[in-house]
C-alpha positions as CSV (number, residue, x, y, z in Angstrom):
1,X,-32.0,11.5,-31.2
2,X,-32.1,8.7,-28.8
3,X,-30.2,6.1,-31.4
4,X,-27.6,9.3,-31.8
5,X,-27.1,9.3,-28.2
6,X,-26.5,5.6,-27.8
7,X,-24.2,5.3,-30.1
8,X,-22.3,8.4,-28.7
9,X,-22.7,6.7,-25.2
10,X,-21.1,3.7,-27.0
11,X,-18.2,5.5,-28.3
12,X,-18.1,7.5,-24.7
13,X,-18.6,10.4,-26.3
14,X,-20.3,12.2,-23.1
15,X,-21.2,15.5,-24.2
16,X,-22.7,14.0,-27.7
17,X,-24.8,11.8,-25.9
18,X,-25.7,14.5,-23.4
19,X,-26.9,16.7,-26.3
20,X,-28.5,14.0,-28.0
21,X,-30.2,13.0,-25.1
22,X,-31.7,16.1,-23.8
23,X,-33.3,17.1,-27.1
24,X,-35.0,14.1,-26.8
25,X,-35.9,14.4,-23.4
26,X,-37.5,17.8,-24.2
27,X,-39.4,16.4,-26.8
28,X,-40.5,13.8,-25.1
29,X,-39.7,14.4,-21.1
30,X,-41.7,11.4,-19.7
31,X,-39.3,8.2,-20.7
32,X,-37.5,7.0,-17.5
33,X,-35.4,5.4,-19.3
34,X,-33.4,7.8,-21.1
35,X,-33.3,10.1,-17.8
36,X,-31.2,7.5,-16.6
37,X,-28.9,7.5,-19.7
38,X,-29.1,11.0,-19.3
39,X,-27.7,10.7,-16.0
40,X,-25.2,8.0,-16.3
41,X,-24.0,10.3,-19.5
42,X,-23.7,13.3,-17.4
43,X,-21.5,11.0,-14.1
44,X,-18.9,9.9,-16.6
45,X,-18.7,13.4,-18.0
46,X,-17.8,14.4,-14.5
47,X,-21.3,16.8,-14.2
48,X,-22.2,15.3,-10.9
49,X,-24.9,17.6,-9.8
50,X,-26.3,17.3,-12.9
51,X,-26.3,13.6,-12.6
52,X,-28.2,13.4,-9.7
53,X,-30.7,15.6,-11.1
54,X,-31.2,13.6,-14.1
55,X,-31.4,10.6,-11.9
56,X,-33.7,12.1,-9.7
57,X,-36.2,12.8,-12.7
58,X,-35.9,9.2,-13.8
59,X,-37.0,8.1,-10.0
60,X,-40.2,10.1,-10.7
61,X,-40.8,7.5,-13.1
62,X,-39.3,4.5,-12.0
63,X,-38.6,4.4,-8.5
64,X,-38.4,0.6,-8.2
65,X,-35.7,0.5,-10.6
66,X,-32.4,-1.7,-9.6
67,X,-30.5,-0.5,-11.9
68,X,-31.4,2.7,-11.5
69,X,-30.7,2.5,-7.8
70,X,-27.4,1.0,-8.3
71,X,-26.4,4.2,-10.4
72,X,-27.4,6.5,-7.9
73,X,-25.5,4.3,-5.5
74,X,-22.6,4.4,-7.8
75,X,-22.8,8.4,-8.1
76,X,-22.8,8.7,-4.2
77,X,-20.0,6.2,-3.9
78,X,-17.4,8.7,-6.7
79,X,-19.1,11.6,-4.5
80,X,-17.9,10.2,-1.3
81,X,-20.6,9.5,0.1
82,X,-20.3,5.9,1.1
83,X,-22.9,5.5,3.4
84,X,-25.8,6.9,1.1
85,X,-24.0,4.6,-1.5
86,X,-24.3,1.6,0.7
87,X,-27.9,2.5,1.3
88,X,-28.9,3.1,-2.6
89,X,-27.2,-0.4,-3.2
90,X,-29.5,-2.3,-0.8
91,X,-32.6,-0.6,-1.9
92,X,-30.9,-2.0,-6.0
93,X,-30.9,-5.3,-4.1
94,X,-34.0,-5.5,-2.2
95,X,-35.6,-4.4,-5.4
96,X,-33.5,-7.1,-8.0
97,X,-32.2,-10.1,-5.3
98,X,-30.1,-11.2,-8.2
99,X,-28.6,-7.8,-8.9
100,X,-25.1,-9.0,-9.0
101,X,-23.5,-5.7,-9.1
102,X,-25.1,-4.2,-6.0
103,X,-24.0,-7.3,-3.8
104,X,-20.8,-6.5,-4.9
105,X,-20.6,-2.8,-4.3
106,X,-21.9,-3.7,-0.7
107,X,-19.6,-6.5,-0.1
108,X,-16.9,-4.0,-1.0
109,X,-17.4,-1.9,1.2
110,X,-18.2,-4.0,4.1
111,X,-21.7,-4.8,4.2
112,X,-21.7,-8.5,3.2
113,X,-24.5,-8.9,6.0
114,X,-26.7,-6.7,4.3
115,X,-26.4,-8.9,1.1
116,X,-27.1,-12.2,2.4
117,X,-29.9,-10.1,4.5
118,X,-31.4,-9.0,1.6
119,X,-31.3,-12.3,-0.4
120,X,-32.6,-14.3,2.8
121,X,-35.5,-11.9,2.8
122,X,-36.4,-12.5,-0.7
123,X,-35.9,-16.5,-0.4
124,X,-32.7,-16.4,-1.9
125,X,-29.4,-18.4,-0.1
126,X,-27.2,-16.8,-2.9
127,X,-24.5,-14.7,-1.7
């Protein structure tokens, strides 16, 4: 099921993936991982609410997750709301410095401070 949904997440075939992945998921409900496929599968399909909900399971299990931050950041950002966006992107780059993508969601919209806050933090001069 999880192969069947990768390769429909591949061919961004949304609702394939979707199905594939949530018969897995009810199998198997613990795998962070595949929550957030599940979510990311469910934002491109344009099932927002549902997003967040599948991203919000996959926090249960792996809260310290960049790139699972940096999705929910990307779900706020194509929900409008910027400012949780910005805030979901610094918490992807406070816990990956070298998260590339988060530095430049936040640089986009405005908050270049916060990345070369974030880096300095960690030890890192990289902006």
């Amino acid at each position: 099921l999880i192969a069947r949904g990768n390769a429909a997440r591949n061919r961004k075939d949304w609702a394939e993936a979707i199905r594939n992945y949530t018969k897995a998921l009810e199998i198997c409900p613990d795998i962070g991982s595949l929550w957030v496929q599940l979510g990311h599968a469910f934002k491109e399909f344009g099932a927002l609410a549902k997003a967040k909900t599948a991203y919000s399971r996959a926090a249960e299990f792996m809260p310290q997750n960049s790139d699972l931050q940096l999705q929910i950041g990307h779900l706020n950002k194509i929900s409008g709301n910027i400012s949780d966006a910005a805030r979901y992107y610094c918490i992807a780059l406070f816990y990956d410095p070298d998260n590339n993508d988060a530095a430049r969601e936040l640089k986009n919209l405005g908050h270049s401070g916060d990345v070369v806050r974030m880096r300095a933090f960690h030890g890192k001069s990289k902006v």
